[in-house]
Structure formats: C-alpha cells, structure tokens
C-alpha positions in Angstrom: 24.6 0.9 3.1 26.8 4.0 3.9 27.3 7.4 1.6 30.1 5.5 -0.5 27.9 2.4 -1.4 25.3 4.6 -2.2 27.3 6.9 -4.7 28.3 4.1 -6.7 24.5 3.0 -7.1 23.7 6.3 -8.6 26.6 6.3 -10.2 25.3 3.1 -12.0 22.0 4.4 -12.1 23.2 7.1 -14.6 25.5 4.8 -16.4 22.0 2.8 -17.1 20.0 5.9 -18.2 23.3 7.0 -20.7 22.5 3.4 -22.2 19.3 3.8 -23.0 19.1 4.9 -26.8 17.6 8.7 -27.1 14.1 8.7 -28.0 13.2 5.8 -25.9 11.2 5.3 -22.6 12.9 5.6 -19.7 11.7 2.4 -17.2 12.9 0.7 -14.8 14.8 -3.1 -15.2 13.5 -4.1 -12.0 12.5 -7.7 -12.0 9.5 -7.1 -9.3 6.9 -5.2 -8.6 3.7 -4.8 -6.6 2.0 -4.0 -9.5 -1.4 -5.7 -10.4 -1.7 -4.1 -13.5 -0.1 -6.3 -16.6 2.4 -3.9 -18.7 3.6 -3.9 -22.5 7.0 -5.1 -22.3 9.8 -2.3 -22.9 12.3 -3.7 -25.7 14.9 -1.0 -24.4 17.1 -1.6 -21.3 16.3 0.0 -18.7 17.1 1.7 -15.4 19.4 0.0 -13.2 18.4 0.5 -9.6 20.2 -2.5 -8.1 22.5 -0.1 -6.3 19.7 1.8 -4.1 18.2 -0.9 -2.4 19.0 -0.3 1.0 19.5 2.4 4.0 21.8 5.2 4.0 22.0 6.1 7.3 19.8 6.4 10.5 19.7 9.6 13.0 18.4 8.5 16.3 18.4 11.8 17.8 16.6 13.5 15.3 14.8 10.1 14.2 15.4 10.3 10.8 16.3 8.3 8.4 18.3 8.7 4.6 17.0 5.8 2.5 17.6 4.9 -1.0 14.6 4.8 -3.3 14.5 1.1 -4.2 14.9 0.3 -0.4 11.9 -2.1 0.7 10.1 -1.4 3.9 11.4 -4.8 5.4 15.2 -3.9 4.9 13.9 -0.2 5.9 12.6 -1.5 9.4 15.9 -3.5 10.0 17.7 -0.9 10.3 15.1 1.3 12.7 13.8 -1.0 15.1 17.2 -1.8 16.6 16.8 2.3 17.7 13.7 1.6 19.0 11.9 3.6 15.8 10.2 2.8 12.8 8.9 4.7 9.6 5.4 6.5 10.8 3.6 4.6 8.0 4.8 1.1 7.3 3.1 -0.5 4.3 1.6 -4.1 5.0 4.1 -6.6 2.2 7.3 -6.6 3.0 8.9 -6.1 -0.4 7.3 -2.9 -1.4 9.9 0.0 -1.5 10.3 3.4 0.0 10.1 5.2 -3.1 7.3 2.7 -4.9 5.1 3.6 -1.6 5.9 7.7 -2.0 5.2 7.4 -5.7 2.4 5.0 -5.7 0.9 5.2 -2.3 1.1 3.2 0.5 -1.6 2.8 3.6 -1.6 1.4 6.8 -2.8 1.1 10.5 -1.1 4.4 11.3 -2.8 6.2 8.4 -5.5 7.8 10.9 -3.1 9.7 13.0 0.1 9.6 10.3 -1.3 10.3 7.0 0.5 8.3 4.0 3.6 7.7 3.3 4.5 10.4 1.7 3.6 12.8 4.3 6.5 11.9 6.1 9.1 12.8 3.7 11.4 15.8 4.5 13.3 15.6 1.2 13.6 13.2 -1.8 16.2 13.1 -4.9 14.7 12.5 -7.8 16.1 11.2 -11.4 13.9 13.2 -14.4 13.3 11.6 -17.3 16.3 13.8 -18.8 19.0 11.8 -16.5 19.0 15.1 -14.1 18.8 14.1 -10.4 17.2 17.6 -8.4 16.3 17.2 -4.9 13.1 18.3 -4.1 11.8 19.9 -0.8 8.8 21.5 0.1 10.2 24.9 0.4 12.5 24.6 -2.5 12.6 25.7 -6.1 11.0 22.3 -6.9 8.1 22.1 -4.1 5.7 21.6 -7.3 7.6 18.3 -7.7 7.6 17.8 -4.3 3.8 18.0 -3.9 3.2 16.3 -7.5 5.3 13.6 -7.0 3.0 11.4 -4.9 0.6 9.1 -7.0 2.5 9.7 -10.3 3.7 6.0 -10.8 7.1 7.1 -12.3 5.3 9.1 -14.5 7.3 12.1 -13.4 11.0 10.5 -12.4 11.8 8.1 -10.0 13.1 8.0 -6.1 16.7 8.0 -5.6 17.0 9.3 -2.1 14.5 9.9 0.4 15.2 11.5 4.0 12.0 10.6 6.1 10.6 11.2 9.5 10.5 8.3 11.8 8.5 7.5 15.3 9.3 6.1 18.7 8.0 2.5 18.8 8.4 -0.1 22.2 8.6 -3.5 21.7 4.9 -4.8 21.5 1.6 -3.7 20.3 -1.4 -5.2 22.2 -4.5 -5.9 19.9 -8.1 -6.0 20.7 -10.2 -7.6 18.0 -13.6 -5.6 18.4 -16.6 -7.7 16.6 -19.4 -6.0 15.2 -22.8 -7.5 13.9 -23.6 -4.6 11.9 -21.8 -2.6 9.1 -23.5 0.8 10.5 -22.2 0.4 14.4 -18.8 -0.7 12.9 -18.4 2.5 11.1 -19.9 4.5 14.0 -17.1 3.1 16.1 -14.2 4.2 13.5 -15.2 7.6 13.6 -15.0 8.2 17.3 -11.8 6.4 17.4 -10.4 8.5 15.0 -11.9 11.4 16.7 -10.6 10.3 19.4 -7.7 8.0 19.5 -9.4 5.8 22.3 -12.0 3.0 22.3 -13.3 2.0 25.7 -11.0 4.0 27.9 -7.5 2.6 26.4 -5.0 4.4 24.0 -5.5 3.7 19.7 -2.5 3.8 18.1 -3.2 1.5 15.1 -6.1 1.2 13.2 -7.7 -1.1 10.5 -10.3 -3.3 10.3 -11.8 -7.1 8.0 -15.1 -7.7 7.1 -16.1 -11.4 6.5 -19.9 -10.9 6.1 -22.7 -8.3 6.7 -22.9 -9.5 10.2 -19.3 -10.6 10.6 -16.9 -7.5 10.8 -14.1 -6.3 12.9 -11.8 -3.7 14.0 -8.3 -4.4 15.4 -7.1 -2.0 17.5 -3.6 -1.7 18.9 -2.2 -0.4 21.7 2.0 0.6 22.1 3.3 -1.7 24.8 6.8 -2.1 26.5 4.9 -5.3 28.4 5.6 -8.7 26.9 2.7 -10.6 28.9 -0.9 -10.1 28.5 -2.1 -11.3 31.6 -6.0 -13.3 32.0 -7.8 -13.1 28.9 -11.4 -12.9 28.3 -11.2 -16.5 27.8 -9.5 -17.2 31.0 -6.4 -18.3 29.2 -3.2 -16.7 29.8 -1.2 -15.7 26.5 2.0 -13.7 25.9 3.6 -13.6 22.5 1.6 -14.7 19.3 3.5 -15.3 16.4 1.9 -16.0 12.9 4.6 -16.6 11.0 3.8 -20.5 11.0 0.6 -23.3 11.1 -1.1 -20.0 12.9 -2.9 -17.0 10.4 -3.3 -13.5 11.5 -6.9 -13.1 9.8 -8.3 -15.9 11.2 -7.0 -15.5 14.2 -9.6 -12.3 14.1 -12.5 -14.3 14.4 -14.5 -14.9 17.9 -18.6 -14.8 18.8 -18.5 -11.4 20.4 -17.6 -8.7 21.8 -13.0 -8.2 22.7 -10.7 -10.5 21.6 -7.0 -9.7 22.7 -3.7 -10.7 21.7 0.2 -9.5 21.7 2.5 -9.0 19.2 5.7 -8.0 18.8 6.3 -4.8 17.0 8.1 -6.2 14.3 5.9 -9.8 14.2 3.1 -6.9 14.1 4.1 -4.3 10.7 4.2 -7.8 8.8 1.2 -9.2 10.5 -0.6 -9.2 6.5 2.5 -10.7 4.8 2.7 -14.2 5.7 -0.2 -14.7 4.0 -0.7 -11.6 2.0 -3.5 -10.7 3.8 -5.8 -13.8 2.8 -4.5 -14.4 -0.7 -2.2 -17.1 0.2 -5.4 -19.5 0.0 -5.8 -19.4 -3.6 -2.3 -21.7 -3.4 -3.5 -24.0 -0.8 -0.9 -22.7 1.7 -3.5 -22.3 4.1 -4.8 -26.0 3.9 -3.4 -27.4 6.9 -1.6 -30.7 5.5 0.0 -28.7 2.9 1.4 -26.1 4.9 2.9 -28.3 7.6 5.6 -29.1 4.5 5.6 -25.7 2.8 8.7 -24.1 3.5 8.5 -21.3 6.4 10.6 -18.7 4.2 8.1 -19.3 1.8 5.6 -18.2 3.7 5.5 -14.6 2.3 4.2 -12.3 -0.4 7.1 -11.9 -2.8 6.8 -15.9 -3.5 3.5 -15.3 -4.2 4.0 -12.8 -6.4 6.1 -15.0 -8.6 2.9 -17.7 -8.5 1.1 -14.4 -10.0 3.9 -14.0 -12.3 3.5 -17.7 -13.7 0.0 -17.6 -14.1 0.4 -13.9 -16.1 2.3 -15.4 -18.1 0.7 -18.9 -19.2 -2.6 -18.3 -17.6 -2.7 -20.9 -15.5 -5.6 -20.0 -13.9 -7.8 -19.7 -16.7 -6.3 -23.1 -18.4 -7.7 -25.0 -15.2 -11.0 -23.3 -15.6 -11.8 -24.0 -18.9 -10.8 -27.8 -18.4 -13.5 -27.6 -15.7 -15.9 -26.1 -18.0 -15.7 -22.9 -16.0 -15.1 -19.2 -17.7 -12.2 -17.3 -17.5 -11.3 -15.1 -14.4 -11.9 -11.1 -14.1 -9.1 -10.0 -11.6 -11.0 -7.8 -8.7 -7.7 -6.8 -7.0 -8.6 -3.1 -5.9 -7.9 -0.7 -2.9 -10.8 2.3 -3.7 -11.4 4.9 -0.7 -14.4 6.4 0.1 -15.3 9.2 2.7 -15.6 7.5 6.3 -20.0 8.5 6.1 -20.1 6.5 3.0 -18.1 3.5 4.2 -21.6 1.3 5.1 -23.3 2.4 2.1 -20.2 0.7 0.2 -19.6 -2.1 1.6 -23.2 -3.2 1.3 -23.5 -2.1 -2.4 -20.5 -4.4 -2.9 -21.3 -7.4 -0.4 -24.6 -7.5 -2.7 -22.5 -7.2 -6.3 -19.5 -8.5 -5.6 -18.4 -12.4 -4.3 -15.3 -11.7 -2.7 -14.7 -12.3 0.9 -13.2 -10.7 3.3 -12.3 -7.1 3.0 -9.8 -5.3 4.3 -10.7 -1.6 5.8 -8.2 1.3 6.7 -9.6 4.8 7.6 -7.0 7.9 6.9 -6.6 11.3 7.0 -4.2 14.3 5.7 -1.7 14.5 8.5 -2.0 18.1 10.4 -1.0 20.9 10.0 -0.1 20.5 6.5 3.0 21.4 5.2 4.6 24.4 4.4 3.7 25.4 0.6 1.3 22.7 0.4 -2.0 23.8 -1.1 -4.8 24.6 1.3 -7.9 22.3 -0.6 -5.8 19.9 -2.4 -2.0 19.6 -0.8 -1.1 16.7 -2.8 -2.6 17.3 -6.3 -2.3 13.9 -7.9 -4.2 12.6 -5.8 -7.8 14.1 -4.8 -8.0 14.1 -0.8 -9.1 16.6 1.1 -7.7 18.0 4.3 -9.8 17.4 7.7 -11.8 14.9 6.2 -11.8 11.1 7.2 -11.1 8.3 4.5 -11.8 4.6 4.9 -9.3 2.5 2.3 -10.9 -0.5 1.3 -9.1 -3.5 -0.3 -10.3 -6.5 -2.1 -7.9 -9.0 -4.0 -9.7 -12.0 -5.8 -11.4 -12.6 -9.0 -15.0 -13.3 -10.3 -16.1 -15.1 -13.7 -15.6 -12.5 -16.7 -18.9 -11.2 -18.2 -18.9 -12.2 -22.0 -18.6 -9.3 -24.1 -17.6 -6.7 -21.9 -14.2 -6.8 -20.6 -13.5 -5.6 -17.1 -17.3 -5.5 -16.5 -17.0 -5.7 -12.5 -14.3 -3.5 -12.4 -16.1 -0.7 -14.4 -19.0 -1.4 -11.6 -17.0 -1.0 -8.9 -15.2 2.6 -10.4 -18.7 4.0 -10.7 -20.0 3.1 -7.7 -16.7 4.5 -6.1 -17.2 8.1 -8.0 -21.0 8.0 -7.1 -19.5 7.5 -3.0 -17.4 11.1 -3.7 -14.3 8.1 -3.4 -11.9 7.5 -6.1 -8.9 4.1 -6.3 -5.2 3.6 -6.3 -4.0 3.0 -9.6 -1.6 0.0 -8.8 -4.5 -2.3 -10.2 -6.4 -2.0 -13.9 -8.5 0.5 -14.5 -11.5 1.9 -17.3 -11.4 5.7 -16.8 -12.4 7.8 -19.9 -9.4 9.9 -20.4 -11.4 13.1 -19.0 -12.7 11.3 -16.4 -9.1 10.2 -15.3 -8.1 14.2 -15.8 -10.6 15.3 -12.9 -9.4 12.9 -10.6 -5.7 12.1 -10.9 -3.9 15.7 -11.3 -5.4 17.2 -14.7 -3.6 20.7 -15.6 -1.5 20.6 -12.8 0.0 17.5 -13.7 0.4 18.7 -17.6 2.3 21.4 -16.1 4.8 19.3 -13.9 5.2 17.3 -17.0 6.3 20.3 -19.3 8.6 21.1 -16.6 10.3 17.8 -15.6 9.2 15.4 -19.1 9.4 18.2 -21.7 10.9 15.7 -24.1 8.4 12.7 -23.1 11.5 10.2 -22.1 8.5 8.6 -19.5 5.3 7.6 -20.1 2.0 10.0 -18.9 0.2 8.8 -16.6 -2.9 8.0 -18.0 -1.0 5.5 -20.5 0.4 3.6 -17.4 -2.1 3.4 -15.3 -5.3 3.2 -17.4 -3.5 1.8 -21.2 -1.1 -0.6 -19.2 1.6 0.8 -21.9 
C-alpha cells in the first residue's frame, strides 16, 4: 500500500466524518460485514474506509507488520508469507479485517499458545467518535484505550492503523486428526496439550477441534513443517499435498474409524482451511452436493459469497418463505461462538448435544498470552471482555438454525446464554443476543467501559455498546 496511499485514505476517512451532519451517529459505509446480528439502517452517510484496506508495510527483521484497519486477513497474509511470516493469530474467513478482529475478537488454532488477536498488537491509531485520530499504546497516555479497545464493536472508535507482531512460519503444517469416542477423554487430551504443547511425542503448534456426535469428535493437531511429503500413512497410502479448495472438504476430510489420521497442507491452503466452505455452512446452499459443485464456480467457493446468500435471505427471507410453503415454522438463527472454562467443556457440549439439533461443532481452546503486558491489569487485562489470566478457554462455535418457539422470540438463544453463564463462560457479541442490561454490565466492561466512553464518546457521536450488540440499533 505504501505511507502515501495510506495518507490519502485517512485523508478521505476524515473528509467522510466532516460529512456526516453534527448530532448524528458516526458508522461505517462499509458494504460487508461478518456480522450475524441484523442492524437498524443508518439514514446518515457514513465513514468512508475504502482507503485502508490494505498493508502498509512489512519489517522482516523485526517481523512486524503496519496494517491499515479495514485490511482483511487474506490481503494481510499476502503480504507476510512471501517473508516466510504470518500474523500470530489468523482468523478462519478470509474477509474479516485486522481491525474488525482487534475490535470484535477473533480466535483460532494458535489461540492456545498466542492468545487473540489483539494481544499481538504493539500500537493502533484510532478515529474517536469526535473525528480525532490518537494512537494508542500500552504505555501511553491512552493505554485505557488500548486495553478497552478490544470487544467494543466500534463502540469506542474505529481501527485506522495497527502495527502488530508477526511469527516465523515454513511452508507446511502436517495434521493429525485424533478421534475420540467420548467427550470426557477428548477434553482430557486438550488440556495436556495445552499444558504441554505435545501429543504423543510430536510438537503442537495448532490447535482446534469438531464434534459430530457424542461419540464422534476430533482434535486436529498441526505440526510446522519445511517437508512437502508425508511419507506411508496409516493407511498405507502415500500422500503429499492436500488441497481443499475444490470437489474435496476440509471437515469431512476429518472423519476416519479410529485412532490418527494424517494429512499435509500448505501453510497458506492451511489459515483458510474453514473458508472454502465456511466451516460447514456452505451445505445449507447445496455447494456441497456433489453434482452441483462440480459446476459451481471455484472462486465461489468462499465465505464472502456466502455472506451475500445471507444477505438475500435478510432481506426477503427467503428462508422462512420456503418454510412456510412447506408448512414448516420459521427459522431461529443459532449462529454463536460462547467460551467456557476448558473443565466445563464436556459438561457443555452434552447439555447442548441434548437441547440443541445442530451438528457439528467447532472447538478452540485459548488462553491470555504470557506474561501480560505492560500496564495491563493483573485479574482482568482486557476489561471488555471477562477472561482471566492462566486460565484455559475452550471457544465453541455453532452456525445453523432451529424452528422458532411460538411466543417467545430467541427462545434457544436465551437457553444457550444461561447455560453459558451457569458454565462461568460468557459469548462474542458478533451474533444476537438477550442480556438484561445489568446482566450485560457484569460481563462486557460495566464502569470501566462508562468511563472510556466519557473520555473518548463524551458527546455520544457512536453508539454504546449495549445498543449494538444486544438492541441491534
């Protein structure tokens, strides 16, 4: 992108925010999102971001890289892997952004050694609600920005430039698919790799996991590799390179009787291993029927196509149209990533394998990356969002939709955030959700955030939080 390209972006950023009339909401006019959550439309223009979608510049040496805030990760890792690096957290769909990730949370395989996204920020500029950009460190006169920043949706200004920590990265990752028949030994297993960063004698440098069934559930663990070839399987068949990017899915690719299942990526074929097929969600448009996708266009073959699918059906209900012609009832979206302490894992999936028909789930375990930072607070370093330090996480994801219960909007979701809070867990807030507003104020930030908002909102040019994520305003 270069410093000059990415002058005139903010420059046009600010010329966008000048435009906005005084009194109204500062949002952005991106067209996309990776939002599940439907929105009141803003009748004001809005933020023009169309100028910060790409990298600034990459330092090898140091391995760091200055990225603008509407970046996504899959222009993001462009630029890094031809260094042989990569962001230490790369978010599984290609087309969410740096500063969406930082401000919303992102999770993924490395999230048991690397923390979340935002733990590898260094420095981030960020525009207030006022039109003042302030770069934020966590040393700085604005550390409480810093640290409050994460998990406030935009709530509290948005990314303009973010300077992050990268990692070293060789050119493969070797996976071992590690069945298990029961939820209890599969959890076991997570904890002493995380423990320990080894399973079985061999090296664990990613981590997450799918659970089909009670007695159908897996861990994938993957291995750095500079090796193309994989040698003699357990299946006698020689393999090198899988890709997944055509007739072949990832997730089912999981699936085998028992015991280790091995395969080889390559680094880049593995960071969007989930976005051909957004995980599993591509199925609900029959691009996993075999005759249909033998025509469906290969560039197609990725979440932000979906996502306008998703679009359609928000805004005609498509969905719930077909339904009722079948005499069905209308949809309830499940589409939820709740975390629950790593002990409590088994006791969730069961409660919801016995409440709730969706199949598969997606697990991720994570921790606060160590030592903290510098200024960060000792019990709660990132106070938006309520983890605590040396303590394992398992994120678990689940992105369907069951038949609404008449009368009582939400009714599944309201299940599952109880059931969450019981489990000492709480949920992102990408997704709807029912929280009583004191509730909300225990989990998500409370004082501290009223205070971050008096100092960076005082005249309420963006919406609180609790309005975005739980009133959809």
């Amino acid at each position: 992108m270069g410093a000059s390209a990415f002058e005139k972006g903010v420059a046009t950023l600010l010329a966008s925010h000048r435009a906005i009339p005084p009194g109204a909401t500062v949002r952005l006019a991106k067209k996309t999102s990776n939002l599940f959550r439907k929105r009141a439309e803003n009748p004001n223009p809005g933020l023009d971001v169309s100028g910060l979608d790409r990298v600034i510049s990459v330092d090898p040496d140091a391995k760091t890289a200055d990225v603008a805030g509407m970046c996504t990760y899959e222009n993001l890792v462009a630029a890094t892997l031809p260094y042989g690096l990569a962001p230490k957290v790369v978010p599984q769909l290609k087309t969410i952004t740096l500063g969406g990730a930082v401000t919303g949370l992102g999770i993924e395989s490395t999230s048991f050694r690397n923390g979340l996204p935002h733990e590898s920020v260094l420095e981030i500029d960020i525009l207030t609600g006022d039109g003042e950009i302030i770069t934020a460190t966590p040393t700085n006169e604005h550390a409480d920005l810093f640290f409050g920043f994460p998990n406030s949706y935009g709530t509290l200004g948005y990314s303009v430039r973010l300077k992050i920590e990268l990692e070293s990265v060789p050119p493969f990752v070797e996976l071992r698919h590690v069945r298990f028949h029961r939820l209890a030994e599969l959890q076991e297993t997570m904890t002493t790799i995380v423990s320990d960063g080894t399973y079985d004698g061999e090296r664990v440098d990613y981590l997450d996991g799918v659970v089909f069934t009670a007695d159908e559930s897996y861990l994938t663990l993957g291995r750095q590799t500079d090796e193309a070839g994989l040698g003699e399987r357990s299946d006698g068949k020689n393999v090198t390179v899988s890709d997944y990017t055509g007739m072949d899915i990832f997730y089912r690719s999981i699936q085998h009787p028992d015991g280790v299942k091995r395969d080889r990526l390559t680094i880049g074929d593995y960071l969007w291993r989930w976005d051909t097929d957004w995980f599993w969600c591509s199925r609900a448009f029959g691009a996993q029927n075999p005759r249909i996708r033998r025509f469906w266009p290969k560039k197609l073959l990725r979440s932000s196509f979906y996502w306008k699918l998703i679009g359609y059906d928000h805004r005609w209900n498509i969905a719930d149209r077909i339904n009722a012609r079948k005499g069905l009832p209308a949809n309830e979206r499940v589409v939820q990533d709740i975390e629950v302490p790593i002990e409590n894992t088994t006791a969730y999936l069961n409660w919801f394998l016995d409440n709730v028909p969706i199949e598969p789930i997606w697990l991720c375990p994570l921790r606060l990356r160590e030592p903290a930072l510098p200024g960060a607070d000792a019990a709660r370093p990132w106070p938006l969002y309520p983890l605590e330090p040396h303590r394992t996480y398992v994120n678990i994801g689940f992105w369907s939709a069951v038949p609404v219960t008449p009368g009582d909007p939400g009714h599944t979701n309201k299940l599952i955030e109880r059931t969450v809070a019981e489990l000492d867990g709480h949920k992102s807030l990408y997704s709807e959700s029912f929280y009583a507003p004191d509730e909300f104020d225990e989990l998500y930030g409370g004082e501290n955030y009223r205070l971050l908002k008096k100092r960076y909102d005082p005249n309420g040019r963006l919406l609180d939080l609790y309005s975005k994520a739980v009133k959809r305003q």
